[in-house]
TORKOLDO-540305 format. One line per field, with one value per residue (C-alpha): x, y, z; chain; residue number from 0. Coordinates in steps of 0.02 Angstrom, whole numbers, m for minus. Layout:
TORKOLDO-540305
u <- c(X,...);
v <- c(Y,...);
w <- c(Z,...);
cadena <- c(A,...);
num <- c(NUM,...);
//
This chain:
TORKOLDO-540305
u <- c(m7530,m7400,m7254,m7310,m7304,m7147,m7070,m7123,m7090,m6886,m6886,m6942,m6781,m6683,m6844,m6766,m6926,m6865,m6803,m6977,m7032,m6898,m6961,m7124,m7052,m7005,m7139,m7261,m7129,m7252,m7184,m7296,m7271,m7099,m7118,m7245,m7132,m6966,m7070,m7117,m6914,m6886,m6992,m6962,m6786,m6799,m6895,m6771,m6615,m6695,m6746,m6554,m6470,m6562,m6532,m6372,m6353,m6451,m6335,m6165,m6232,m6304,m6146,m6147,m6198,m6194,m6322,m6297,m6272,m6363,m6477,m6657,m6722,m6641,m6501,m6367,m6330,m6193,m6192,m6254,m6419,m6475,m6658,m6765,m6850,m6826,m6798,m6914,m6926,m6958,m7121,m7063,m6909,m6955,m6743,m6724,m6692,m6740,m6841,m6899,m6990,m7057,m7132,m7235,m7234,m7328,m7308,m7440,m7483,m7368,m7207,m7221,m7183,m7359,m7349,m7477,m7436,m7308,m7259,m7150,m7109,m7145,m7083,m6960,m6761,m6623,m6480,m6310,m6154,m6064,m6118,m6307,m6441,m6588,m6745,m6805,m6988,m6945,m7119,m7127,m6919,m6857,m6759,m6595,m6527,m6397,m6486,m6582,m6656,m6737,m6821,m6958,m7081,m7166,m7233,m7204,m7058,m7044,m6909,m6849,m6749,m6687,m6581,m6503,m6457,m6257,m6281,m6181,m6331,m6337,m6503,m6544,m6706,m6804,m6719,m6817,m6773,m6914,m6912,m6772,m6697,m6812,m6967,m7080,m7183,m7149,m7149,m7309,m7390,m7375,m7421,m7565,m7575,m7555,m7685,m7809,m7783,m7774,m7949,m8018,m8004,m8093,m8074,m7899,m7874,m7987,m7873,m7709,m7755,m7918,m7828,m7972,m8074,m8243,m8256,m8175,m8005,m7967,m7843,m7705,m7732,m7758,m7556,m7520,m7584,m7535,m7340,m7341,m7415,m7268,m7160,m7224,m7222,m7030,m6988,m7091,m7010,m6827,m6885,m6933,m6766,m6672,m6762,m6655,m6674,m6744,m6689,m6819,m6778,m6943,m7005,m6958,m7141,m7104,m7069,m6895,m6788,m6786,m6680,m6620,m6486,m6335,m6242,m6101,m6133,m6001,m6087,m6251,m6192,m6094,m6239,m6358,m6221,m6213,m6407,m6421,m6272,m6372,m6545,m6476,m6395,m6553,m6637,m6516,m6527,m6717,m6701,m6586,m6680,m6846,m6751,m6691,m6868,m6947,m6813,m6814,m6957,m7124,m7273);
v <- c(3849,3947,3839,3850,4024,4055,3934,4040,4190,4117,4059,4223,4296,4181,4135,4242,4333,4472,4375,4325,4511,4535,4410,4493,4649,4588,4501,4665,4785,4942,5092,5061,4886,4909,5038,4915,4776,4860,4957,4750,4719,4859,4834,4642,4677,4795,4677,4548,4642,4683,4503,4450,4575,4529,4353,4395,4482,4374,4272,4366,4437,4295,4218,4027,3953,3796,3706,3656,3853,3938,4076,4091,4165,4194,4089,3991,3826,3727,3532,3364,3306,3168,3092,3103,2932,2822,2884,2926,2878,3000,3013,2951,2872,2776,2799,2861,3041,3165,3283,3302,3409,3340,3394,3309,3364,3285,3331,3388,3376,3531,3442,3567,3513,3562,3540,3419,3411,3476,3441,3413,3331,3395,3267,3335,3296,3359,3463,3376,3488,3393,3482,3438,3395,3504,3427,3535,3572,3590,3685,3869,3834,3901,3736,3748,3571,3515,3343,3332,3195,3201,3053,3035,2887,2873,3064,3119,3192,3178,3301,3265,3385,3286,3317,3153,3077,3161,3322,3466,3558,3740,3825,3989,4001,4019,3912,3849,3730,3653,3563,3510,3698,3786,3710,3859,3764,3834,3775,3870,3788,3615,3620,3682,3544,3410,3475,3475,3300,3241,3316,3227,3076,3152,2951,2936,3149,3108,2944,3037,3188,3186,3142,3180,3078,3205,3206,3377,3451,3576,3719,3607,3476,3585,3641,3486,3425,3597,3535,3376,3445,3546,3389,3301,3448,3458,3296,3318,3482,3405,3269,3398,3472,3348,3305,3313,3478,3433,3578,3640,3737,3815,3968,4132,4212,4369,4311,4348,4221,4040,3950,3776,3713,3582,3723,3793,3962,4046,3973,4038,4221,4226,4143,4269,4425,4381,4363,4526,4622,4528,4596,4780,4769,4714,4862,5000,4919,4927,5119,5131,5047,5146,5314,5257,5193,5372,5452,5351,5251,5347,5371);
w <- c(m4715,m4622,m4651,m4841,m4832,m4721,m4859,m5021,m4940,m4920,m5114,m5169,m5112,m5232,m5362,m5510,m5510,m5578,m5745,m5766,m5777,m5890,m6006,m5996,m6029,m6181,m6231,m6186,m6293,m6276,m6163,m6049,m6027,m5999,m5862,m5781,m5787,m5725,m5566,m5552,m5549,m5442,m5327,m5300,m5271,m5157,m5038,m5074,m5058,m4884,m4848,m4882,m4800,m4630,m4646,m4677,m4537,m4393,m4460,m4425,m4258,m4162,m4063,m4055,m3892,m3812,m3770,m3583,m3532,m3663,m3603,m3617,m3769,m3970,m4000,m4125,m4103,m4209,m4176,m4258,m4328,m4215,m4206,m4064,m4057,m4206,m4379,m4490,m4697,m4822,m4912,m5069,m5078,m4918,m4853,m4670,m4634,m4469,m4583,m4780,m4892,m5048,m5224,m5345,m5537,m5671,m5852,m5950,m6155,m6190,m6091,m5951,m5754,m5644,m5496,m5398,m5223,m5090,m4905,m4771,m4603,m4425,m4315,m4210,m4234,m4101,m4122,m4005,m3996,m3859,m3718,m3725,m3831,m3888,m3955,m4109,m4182,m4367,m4381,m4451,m4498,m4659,m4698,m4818,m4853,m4974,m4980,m5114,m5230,m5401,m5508,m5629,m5652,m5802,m5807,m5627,m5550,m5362,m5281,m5085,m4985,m4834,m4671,m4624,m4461,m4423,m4521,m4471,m4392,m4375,m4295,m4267,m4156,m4003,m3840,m3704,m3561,m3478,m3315,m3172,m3120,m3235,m3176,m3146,m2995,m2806,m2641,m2592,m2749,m2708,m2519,m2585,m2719,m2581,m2448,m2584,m2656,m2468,m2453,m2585,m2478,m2328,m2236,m2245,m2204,m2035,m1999,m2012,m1919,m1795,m1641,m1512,m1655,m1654,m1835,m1877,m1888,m1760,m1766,m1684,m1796,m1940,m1904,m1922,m2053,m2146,m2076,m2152,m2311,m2304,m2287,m2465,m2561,m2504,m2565,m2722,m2757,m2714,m2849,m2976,m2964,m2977,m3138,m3301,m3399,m3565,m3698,m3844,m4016,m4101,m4183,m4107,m4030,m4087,m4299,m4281,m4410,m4384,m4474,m4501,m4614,m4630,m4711,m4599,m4547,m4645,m4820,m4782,m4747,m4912,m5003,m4914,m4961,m5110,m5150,m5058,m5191,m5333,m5272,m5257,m5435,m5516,m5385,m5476,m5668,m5665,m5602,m5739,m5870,m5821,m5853,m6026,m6074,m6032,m6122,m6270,m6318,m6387,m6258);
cadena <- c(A,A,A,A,A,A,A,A,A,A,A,A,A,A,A,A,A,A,A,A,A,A,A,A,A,A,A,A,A,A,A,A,A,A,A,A,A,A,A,A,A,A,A,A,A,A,A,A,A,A,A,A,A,A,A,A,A,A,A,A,A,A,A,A,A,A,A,A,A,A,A,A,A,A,A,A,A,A,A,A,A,A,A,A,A,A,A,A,A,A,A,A,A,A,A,A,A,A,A,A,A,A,A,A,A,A,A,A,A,A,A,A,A,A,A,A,A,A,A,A,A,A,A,A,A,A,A,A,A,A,A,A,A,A,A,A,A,A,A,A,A,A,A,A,A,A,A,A,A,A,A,A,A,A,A,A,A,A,A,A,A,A,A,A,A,A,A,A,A,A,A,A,A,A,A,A,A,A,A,A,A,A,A,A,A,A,A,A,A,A,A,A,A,A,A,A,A,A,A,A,A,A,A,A,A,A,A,A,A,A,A,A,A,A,A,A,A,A,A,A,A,A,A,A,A,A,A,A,A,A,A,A,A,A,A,A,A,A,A,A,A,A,A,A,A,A,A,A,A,A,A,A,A,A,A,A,A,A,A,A,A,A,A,A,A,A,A,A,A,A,A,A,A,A,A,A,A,A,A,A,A,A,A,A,A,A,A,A,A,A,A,A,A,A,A,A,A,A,A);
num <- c(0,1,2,3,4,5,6,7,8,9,10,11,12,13,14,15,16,17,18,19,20,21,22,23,24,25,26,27,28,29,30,31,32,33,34,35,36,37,38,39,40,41,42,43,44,45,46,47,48,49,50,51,52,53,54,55,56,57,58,59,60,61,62,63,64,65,66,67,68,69,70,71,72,73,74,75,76,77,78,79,80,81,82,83,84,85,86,87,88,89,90,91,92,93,94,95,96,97,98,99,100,101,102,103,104,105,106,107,108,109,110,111,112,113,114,115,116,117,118,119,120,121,122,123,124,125,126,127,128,129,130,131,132,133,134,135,136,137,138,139,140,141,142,143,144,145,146,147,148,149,150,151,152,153,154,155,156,157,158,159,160,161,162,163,164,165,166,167,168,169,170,171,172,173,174,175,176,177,178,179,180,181,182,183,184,185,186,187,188,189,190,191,192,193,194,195,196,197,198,199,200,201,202,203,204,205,206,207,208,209,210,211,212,213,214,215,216,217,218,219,220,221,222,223,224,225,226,227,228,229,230,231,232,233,234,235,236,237,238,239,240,241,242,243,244,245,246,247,248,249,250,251,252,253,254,255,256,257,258,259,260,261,262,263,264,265,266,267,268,269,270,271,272,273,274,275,276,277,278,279,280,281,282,283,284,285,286,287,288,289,290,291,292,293,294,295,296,297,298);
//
């Protein structure tokens, strides 16, 4: 459900919504109407011209980073579309691709397109820009692909958008690195961890460390037990850290953009400009139009 709406919520900024009202405006023809339906036009525009201009602008303002020094938090990451096990086949047309999105339209008795079913993919896909590779979660991602596949069978159409294994990737999300030098676990942690598995084998604990052999552990032996604890949680922590770091892309916790797209950067800022200058025109011409409606057309 959230994808769904994170996804209609990015078309309406380039639906042509406002034409629709205009039609209606027509249609209606009354005074009335037409105030209605350019407030409508005004007010979707607005919202849009808003919802463009800051794309547009996490776009501009996020620096690229790269992947094997990038710091904790928002980034932008530029690099190829790689899979991260085997790839996967689009619903459909069945041909291999990291991600899809597909619709299904069937046409009804008065030749219109409705639409019967949507969807898309959420295995993960990784991002690889020479330094490092960075596993992505395309879940909650606005998506923009220039892949995209159309074909009707008897009186469906079935519509894929696809990125594809060696896209030029960009991403603009929420980076995390999880385990090797950013495991969280410390020292402290684990000797704990170790004196309480060894006590869950009370037989073995006694063996190791009851010298005098009286059935308890004194305070001597107690040390020393507590010492070689301290011993195995070394080694395990030395093993932890030497662990590879394994790098993760997914959506920002605080709802900030997150984007995905195998258009370069530079595209999707003018396409998101120029949405934004179309947005503000149709903003202004519905002002305008409202104004010559109250002045000219009867109440």
């Amino acid at each position: 459900m959230l994808n769904s709406l994170r996804r209609q919520y990015a078309q309406l900024i380039t639906s042509g919504g406002q034409l629709i009202l205009l039609f209606a405006g027509f249609h209606l023809g009354s005074r009335d109407g037409w105030l209605w339906t350019l407030g409508g036009i005004a007010f979707i525009s607005v919202f849009a011209w808003y919802s463009s201009l800051h794309r547009y602008r996490m776009i501009c303002g996020t620096p690229t980073s790269r992947i094997a020094s990038a710091a904790q938090g928002y980034v932008e990451l530029v690099g190829r579309a790689q899979p991260h096990d085997d790839p996967i086949l689009g619903k459909y047309s069945l041909l291999p691709c990291l991600w899809y999105r597909y619709k299904v339209e069937r046409k009804n008795s008065k030749n219109e397109w409705r639409t019967e079913s949507t969807g898309q993919s959420d295995a993960p896909f990784c991002i690889d820009d020479g330094s490092g590779i960075c596993v992505i979660d395309p879940q909650g991602a606005e998506i923009i692909t220039q892949h995209k596949d159309t074909w009707q069978v008897a009186d469906h159409r079935y519509t894929e958008w696809k990125l594809i294994r060696q896209d030029n990737l960009y991403a603009l999300g929420e980076f995390r690195t999880i385990g090797g030098s950013n495991n969280p676990v410390t020292r402290n942690e684990l000797v704990k961890q170790v004196i309480a598995e060894w006590k869950t084998d009370n037989t073995d604990l006694m063996k190791r460390f009851d010298l005098d052999g009286n059935g308890h552990l004194d305070i001597d032996e107690w040390m020393l037990a507590r010492q070689a604890a301290k011993r195995e949680a070394d080694k395990r922590l030395t093993a932890m850290r030497n662990e590879p770091d394994t790098h993760f892309l997914r959506l920002p916790q605080d709802n900030r953009l997150y984007l995905l797209s195998n258009l370069s950067p530079a595209r999707l800022a003018r396409r998101y400009a120029g949405w934004a200058w179309t947005h503000l025109t149709f903003f202004f011409g519905a002002l305008a139009g409202a104004a010559w409606v109250l002045n000219s057309l009867p109440g």
